[in-house]
N, C-alpha and C positions, 0 to 999 in steps of 0.2 A: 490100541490101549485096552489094554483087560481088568484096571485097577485103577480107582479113582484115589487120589488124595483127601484128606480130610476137606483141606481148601477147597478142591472143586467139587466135593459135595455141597457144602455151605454158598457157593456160586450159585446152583442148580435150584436148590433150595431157595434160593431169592429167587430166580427169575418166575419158579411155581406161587409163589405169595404175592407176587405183585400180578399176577393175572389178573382177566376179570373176572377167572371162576369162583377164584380166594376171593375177591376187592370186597362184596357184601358178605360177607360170612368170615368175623372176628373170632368165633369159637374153633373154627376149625383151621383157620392160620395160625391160631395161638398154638393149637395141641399139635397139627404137623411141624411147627418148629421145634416146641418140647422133644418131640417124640424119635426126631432127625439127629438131634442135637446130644440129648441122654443118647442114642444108639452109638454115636460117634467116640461121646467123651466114655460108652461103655457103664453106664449109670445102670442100675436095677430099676427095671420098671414095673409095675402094681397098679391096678386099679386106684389104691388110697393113693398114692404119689402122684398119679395123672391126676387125679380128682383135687388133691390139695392144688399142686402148680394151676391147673385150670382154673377152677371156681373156687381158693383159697378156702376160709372158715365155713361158707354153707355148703359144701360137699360135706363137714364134718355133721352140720347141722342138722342135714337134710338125710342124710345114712341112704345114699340110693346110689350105689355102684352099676344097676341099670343103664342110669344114663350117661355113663363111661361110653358101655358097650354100644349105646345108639348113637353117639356123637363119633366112635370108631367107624362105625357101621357107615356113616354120613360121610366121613371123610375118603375114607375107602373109594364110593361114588362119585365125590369131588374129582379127585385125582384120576378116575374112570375118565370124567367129561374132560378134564384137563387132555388129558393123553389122546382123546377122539376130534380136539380141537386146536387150539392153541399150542399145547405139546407134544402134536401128530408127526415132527420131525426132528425132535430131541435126540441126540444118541442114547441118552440115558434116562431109566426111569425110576422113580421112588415107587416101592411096594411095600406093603404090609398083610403080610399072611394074616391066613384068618386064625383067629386061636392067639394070635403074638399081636403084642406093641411094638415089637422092635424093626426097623426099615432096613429097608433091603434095595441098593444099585443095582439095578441090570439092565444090560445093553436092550436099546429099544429096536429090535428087527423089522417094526412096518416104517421107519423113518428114510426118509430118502437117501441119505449115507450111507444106509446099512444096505440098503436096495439094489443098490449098482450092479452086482456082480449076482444078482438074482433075477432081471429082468427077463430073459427068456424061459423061465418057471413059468412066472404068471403073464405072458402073452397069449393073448386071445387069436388062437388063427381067421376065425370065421367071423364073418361080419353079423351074420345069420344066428349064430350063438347067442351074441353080445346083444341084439335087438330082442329075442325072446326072453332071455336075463333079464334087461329091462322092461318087457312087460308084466313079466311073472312077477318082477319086484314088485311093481306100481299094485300089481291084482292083489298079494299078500299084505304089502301095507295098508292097504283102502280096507280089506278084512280085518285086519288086528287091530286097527289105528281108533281108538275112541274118546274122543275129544274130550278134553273135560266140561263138567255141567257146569252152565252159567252160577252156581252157587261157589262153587270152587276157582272160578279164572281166576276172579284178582289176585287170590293169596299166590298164584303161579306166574302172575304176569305184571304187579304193579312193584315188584323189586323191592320191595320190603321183607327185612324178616320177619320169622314166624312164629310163636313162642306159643309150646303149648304147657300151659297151666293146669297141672293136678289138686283138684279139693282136697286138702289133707287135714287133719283135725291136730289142734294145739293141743300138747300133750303136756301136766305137770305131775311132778314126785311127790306124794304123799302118801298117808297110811290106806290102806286097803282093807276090805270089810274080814280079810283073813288075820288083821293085826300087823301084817308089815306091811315095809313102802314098797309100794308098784306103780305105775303108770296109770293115770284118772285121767278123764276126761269132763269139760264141760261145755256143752256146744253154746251156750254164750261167752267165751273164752275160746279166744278165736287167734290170739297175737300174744306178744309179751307185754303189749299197750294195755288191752284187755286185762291181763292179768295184773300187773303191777296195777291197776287201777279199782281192778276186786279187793284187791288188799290195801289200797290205801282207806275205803269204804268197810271193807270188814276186815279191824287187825289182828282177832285171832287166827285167821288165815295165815298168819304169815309163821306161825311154828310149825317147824320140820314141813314146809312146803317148799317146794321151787319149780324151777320149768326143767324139763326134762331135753336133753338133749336132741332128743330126735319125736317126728312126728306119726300120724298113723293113716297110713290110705288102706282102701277096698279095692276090692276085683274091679269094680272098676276103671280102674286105675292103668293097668295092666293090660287088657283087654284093650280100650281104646284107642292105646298107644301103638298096640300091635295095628289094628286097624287103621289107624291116622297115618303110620309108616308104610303102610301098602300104597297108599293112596298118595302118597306126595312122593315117594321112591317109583312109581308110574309115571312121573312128571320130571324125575331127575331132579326134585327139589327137597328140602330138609326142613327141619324145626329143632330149637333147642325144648328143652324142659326147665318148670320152673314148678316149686311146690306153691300154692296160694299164701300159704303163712309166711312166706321168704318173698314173697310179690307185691309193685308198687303199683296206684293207677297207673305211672311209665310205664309200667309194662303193658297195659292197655292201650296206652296213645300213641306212645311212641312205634310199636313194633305192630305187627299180626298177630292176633291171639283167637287161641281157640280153648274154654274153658271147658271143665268137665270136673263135676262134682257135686256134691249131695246139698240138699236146702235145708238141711237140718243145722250147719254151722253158719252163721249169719255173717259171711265175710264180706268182704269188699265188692264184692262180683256181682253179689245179687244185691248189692248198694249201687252200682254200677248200670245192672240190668234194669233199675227201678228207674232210676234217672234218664234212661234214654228210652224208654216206654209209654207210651199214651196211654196207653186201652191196658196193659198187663203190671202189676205189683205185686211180691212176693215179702209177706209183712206176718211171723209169728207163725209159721210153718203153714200159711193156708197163700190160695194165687188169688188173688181178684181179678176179676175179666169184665172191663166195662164194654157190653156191645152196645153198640152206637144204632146200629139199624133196630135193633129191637129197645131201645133206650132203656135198660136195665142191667144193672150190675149183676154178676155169678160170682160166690165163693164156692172156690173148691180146695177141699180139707188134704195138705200134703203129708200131713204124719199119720201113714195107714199103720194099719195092725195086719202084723203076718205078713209075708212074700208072695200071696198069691194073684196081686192086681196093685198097682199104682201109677200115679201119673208122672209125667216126664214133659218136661218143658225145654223147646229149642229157642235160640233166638239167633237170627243171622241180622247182623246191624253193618252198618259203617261209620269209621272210627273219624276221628281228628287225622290230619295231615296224608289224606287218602290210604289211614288201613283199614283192616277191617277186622271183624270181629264174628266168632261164630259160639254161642256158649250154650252147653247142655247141664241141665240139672235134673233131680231127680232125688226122691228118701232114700229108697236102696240101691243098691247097683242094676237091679234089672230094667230099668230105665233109660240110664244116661248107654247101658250098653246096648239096648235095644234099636236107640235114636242112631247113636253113633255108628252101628252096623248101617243103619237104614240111607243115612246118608253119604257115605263112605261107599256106597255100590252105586256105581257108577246112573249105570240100568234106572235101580228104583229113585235115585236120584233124581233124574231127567222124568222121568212118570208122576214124580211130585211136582217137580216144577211144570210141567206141562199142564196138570190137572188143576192145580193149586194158584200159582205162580204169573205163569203166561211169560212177561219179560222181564218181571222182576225179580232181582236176587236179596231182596230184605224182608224179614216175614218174620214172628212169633206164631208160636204154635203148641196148642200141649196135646197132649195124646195120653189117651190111657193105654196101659200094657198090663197085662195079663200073661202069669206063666207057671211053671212050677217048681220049686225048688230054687226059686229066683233067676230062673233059665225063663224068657221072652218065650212066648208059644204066640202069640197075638197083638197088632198093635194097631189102635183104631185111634183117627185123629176125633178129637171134641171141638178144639175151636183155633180157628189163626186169622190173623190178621195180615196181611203186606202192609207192612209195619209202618206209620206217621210216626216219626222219630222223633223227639223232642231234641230241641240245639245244643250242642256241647257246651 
């Protein structure tokens, strides 16, 4: 058979969803049925069209066609692990070029059917071979093979998803100091909760104002995501994307989250990071640091002037119903991408936990960074704690 029918594409297609590679991971079952399904019925595919059928109105809301491509990117990998396990002896495989949405059948050549008539290829004559093979293996894997840092296990091994949460700033339409409307910001306007509540308080706010369809992140934003994707595509495991302003506590309790974003808009997060905090508060853009051993509180001032020194605050917690939580913030982006590099390597990961740490993976910590041109040249811890969590 060299030509599949529609039917027993959509057969194949089930039996890949109902794996256990798909079973935790709703975003990327949803979009390889889409994606299987348009190819077949011969549909035009688009970024906006995947992005509406997947995450309906806040893909409109949200304007990040990015996270198309890393949920592509994700599923891609899916179907890798599917194909290296569970569907190691499928005749057939689903593909997806890189560059295209559209899926592609093709005979799978390492499956045992397709093998028969190939077995004296790959026949190992020497016993002597096959034994050095395997030891050569064991020696290169025990080289390459780097476990992840006690900071990182759970989010890879407690089978929860992972949700990673970008700071973005709520953005409304009004007039701009050139005389027409543009896009304003005000970082205590944070939601549309926020803002319909400005304006019920103050109602001339409310001529020729509204919310603006889409939102505004920083390099940070970008940057981290990149880094976050190395590190969890290491692991064969994924995360979706969520903007903060499109984000509910659920999305803290219920899922893994790893936040990243500035403390200059006072959202939910660092309402969130307050709450589960002993010793750290982050209240009118300054941190307070209660030390306990020297019985005096430290304010440090988070709204610096210029890019050439600021501080950045980590906090690794754990969540409600065994997730967890890892959240970076910081004024500018030299910060949270300084952190975010810092602990995303592997290496200096395990040297912080070692030195820092010992066996625990919950800890607060701020650090100052210093650099130029909002590029990190240097980053010196000030103070942490292995965090006494207050109760959910």
């Amino acid at each position: 058979m060299s030509v599949l029918s529609d039917e027993e594409k959509i057969i194949l297609l089930d039996d890949i969803l109902e794996s256990r590679v798909f079973s935790k991971s709703p975003t990327s079952k949803n979009l390889l049925s889409f994606l299987v399904k348009s190819t077949i019925a011969k549909k035009q595919l688009k970024e906006t069209t995947i992005g509406l059928e997947i995450f309906g109105k806040q893909f409109l809301d949200q304007n990040n066609s990015s996270s198309i491509r890393v949920n592509i990117y994700n599923l891609r990998k899916k179907l890798e692990k599917y194909y290296e396990n569970e569907g190691k002896d499928v005749k057939w495989k689903v593909i997806i070029d890189k560059g295209q949405y559209y899926t592609s059948f093709i005979q799978n050549n390492t499956s045992k059917s397709n093998l028969k008539d190939y077995k004296k290829l790959y026949r190992v004559s020497s016993f002597a071979a096959i034994f050095l093979l395997v030891i050569l293996g064991f020696v290169i894997a025990k080289i390459l093979y780097t476990p992840p840092t006690i900071l990182w296990n759970s989010f890879f091994t407690n089978k929860k998803e992972t949700t990673l949460i970008v700071g973005d700033f709520f953005g409304f339409m009004a007039e701009t100091k050139t005389g027409r409307i543009g896009w304003n910001r005000d970082y205590q306007i944070n939601s549309l909760d926020d803002f319909y509540g400005f304006q019920k308080e103050n109602p001339d706010f409310k001529n020729n104002v509204f919310p603006a369809n889409y939102s505004y992140i920083t390099e940070m934003g970008s940057i981290a995501v990149y880094r976050l994707t190395r590190l969890f595509d290491s692991r064969n495991k994924d995360f979706s994307i969520r903007f903060s302003t499109k984000s509910t506590y659920n999305d803290i309790k219920e899922h893994n989250s790893i936040y990243i974003g500035p403390t200059k808009n006072n959202n939910k997060f660092i309402q969130y990071f307050n709450e589960r905090n002993a010793f750290f508060s982050i209240q009118d853009r300054k941190l307070r640091y209660k030390n306990i051993e020297k019985s005096k509180d430290t304010i440090f001032n988070l709204d610096v002037e210029g890019t050439a020194s600021e501080y950045a605050i980590v906090s690794r917690l754990k969540g409600a119903d065994d997730t967890e939580q890892f959240l970076f913030f910081s004024d500018h982006d030299m910060g949270v991408i300084a952190t975010v590099e810092l602990f995303c390597n592997q290496n200096k990961a395990k040297l912080f936990t070692k030195e820092y740490l010992k066996d625990s993976d919950t800890f607060t910590a701020l650090f100052r960074v210093t650099g130029k041109e909002r590029t990190n040249l240097n980053l010196e811890l000030i103070a942490i704690d292995s965090v006494y969590q207050l109760p959910q």
